[in-house]
ZAMARGU-4260 file (C-alpha; in steps of 0.2 Angstrom, whole numbers, plus 5000, padded with zeros to 4 digits):
<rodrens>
0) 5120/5073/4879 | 5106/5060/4884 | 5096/5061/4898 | 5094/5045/4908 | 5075/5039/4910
5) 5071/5037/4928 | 5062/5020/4931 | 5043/5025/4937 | 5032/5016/4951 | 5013/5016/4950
10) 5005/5013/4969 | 4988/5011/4968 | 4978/5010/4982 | 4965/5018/4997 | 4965/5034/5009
15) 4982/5028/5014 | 4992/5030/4998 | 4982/5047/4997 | 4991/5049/5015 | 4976/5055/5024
20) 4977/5059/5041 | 4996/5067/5038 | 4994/5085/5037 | 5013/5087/5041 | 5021/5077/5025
25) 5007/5069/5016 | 5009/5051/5021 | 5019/5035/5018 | 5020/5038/5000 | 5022/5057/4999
30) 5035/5053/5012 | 5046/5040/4998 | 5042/5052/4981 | 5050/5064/4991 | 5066/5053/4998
35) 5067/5047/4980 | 5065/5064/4971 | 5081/5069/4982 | 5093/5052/4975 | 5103/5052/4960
40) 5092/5042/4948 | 5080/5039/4960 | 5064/5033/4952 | 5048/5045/4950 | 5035/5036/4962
45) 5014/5041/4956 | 5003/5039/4972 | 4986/5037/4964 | 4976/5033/4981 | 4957/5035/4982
50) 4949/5036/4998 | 4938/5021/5003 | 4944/5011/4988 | 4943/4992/4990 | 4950/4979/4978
55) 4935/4979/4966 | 4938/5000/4962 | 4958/4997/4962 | 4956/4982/4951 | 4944/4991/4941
60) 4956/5007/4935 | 4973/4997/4936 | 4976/4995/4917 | 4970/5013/4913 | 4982/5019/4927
65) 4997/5012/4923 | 4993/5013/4906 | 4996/5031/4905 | 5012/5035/4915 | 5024/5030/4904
70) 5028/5047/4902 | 5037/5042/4885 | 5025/5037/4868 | 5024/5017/4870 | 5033/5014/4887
75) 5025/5009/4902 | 5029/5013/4920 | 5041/4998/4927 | 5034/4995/4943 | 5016/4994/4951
80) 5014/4992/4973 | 4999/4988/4977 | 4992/4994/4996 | 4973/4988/4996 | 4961/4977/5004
85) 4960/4987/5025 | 4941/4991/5015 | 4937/4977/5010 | 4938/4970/5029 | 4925/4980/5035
90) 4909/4973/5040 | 4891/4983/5035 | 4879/4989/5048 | 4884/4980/5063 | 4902/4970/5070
95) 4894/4954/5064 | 4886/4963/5046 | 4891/4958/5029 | 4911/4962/5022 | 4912/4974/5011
100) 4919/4960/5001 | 4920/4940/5009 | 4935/4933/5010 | 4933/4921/4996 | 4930/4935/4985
105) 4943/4946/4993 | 4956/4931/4988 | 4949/4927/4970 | 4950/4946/4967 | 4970/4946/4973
110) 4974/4933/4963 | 4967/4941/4949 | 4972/4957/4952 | 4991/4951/4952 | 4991/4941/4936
115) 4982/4957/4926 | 4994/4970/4934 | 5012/4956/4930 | 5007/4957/4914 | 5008/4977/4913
120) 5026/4975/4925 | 5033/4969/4941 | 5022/4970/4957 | 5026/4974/4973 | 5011/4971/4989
125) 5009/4978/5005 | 5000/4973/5020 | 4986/4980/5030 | 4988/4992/5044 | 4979/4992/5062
130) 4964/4997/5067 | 4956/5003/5082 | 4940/4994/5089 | 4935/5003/5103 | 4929/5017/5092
135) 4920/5008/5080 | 4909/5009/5070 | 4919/5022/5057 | 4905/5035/5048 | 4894/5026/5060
140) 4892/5012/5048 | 4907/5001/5045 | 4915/4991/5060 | 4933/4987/5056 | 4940/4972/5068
145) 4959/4968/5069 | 4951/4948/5067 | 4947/4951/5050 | 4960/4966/5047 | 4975/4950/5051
150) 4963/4936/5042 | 4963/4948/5024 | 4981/4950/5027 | 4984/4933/5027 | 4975/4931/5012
155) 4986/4944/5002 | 5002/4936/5008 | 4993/4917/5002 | 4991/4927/4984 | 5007/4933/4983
160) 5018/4916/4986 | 5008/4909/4974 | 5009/4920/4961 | 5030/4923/4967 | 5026/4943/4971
165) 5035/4951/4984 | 5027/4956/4999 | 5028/4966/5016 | 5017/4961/5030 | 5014/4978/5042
170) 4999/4974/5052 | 5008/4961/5065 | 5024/4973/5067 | 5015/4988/5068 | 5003/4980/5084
175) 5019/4971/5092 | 5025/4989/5098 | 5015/4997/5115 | 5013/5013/5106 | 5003/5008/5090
180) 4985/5016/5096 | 4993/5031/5096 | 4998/5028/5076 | 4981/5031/5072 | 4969/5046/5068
185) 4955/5047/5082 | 4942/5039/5068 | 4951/5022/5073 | 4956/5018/5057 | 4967/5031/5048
190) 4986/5031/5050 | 4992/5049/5060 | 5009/5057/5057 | 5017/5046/5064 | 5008/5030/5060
195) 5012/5037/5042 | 5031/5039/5046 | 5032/5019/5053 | 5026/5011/5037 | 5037/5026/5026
200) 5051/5016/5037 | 5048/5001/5034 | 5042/5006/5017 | 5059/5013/5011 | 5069/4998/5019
205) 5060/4987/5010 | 5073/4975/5002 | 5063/4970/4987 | 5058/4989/4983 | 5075/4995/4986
210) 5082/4978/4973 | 5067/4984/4964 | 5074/5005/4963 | 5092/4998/4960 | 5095/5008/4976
215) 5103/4996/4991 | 5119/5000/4987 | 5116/5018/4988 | 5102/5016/5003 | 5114/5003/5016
220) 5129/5015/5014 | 5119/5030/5020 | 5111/5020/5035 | 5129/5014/5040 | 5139/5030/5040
</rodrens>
């Protein structure tokens, strides 16, 4: 009897596909490999975060990444998200220092990015989560301002309508609630448990991932009983 092949997801990403600053479950994506493990066919989900990774680094080991998850001789993994780009918003030295990467380049570099990863399979992009600016400057070098956190967001949502990717925008969600400062680490820019467990939410309800996992069906029956 043949064993059915789960579909696979490739997230690449920063600290918060690594989940950092979650010592309860690991994160947002620990969070979804373990929802999925636990579903008939749910897919195999590979976080392959590094911490202080921007879009250059992520763009830089994307084909190597994916290219060896297939987990069967000639396939490829069926899905790459894509959760970059809070790093690249952050300005060197001083609040009004250089960006890790301008916004010019930061947009280029999406755009690029998502033309090499469609090509390997279907892409999924999330948006950039809050920051907190009174304790700034993080590793007493880098200031990270909501300004430019919402400004690079915008750029990623730009890249994806043109290149027809879906995409989930966090940072404007996540900020409309009273309670968000309390979401993050006390570093002012690392997601806590709890911030973790608000994008894992929003994350897991995600109607183009859920399209994407062939898992509404299964997903809106469970929310509903």
């Amino acid at each position: 009897m043949s064993v059915p092949i789960p579909r696979k997801l490739i997230v690449l990403g920063d600290s918060g596909v690594v989940g950092w600053g979650d010592p309860e479950e690991g994160g947002w994506c620990e969070r979804l490999r373990r929802h999925w493990m636990g579903l008939p066919q749910g897919p195999v989900l590979y976080p392959l975060g590094v911490r202080g990774d921007g879009l250059e680094r992520v763009a830089a080991r994307l084909q190597q990444e994916v290219s060896c998850r297939g987990e069967l001789r000639r396939q490829l993994p069926q899905g790459i998200l894509l959760s970059v780009g809070l790093n690249d918003t952050a300005r060197v030295g001083r609040a009004d220092g250089r960006p890790q990467l301008d916004a010019d380049a930061f947009l280029f570099g999406v755009q690029q990015v998502l033309q090499q990863a469609k090509a390997l399979a279907p892409v999924l992009v999330l948006g950039l989560t809050p920051v907190d600016e009174a304790v700034m400057p993080y590793a007493d070098v880098l200031w990270y301002q909501l300004e430019h956190v919402r400004r690079y967001e915008g750029l990623l949502e730009e890249a994806c309508l043109e290149a027809d990717v879906p995409f989930l925008p966090l940072l404007e969600g996540l900020l409309q609630d009273p309670h968000w400062l309390q979401w993050l680490s006390s570093d002012g820019l690392h997601l806590n448990s709890e911030g973790h467990r608000q994008v894992y939410e929003r994350v897991r309800h995600w109607p183009a991932l859920l399209q994407w996992a062939d898992l509404q069906p299964l997903t809106i029956s469970s929310v509903s009983a």
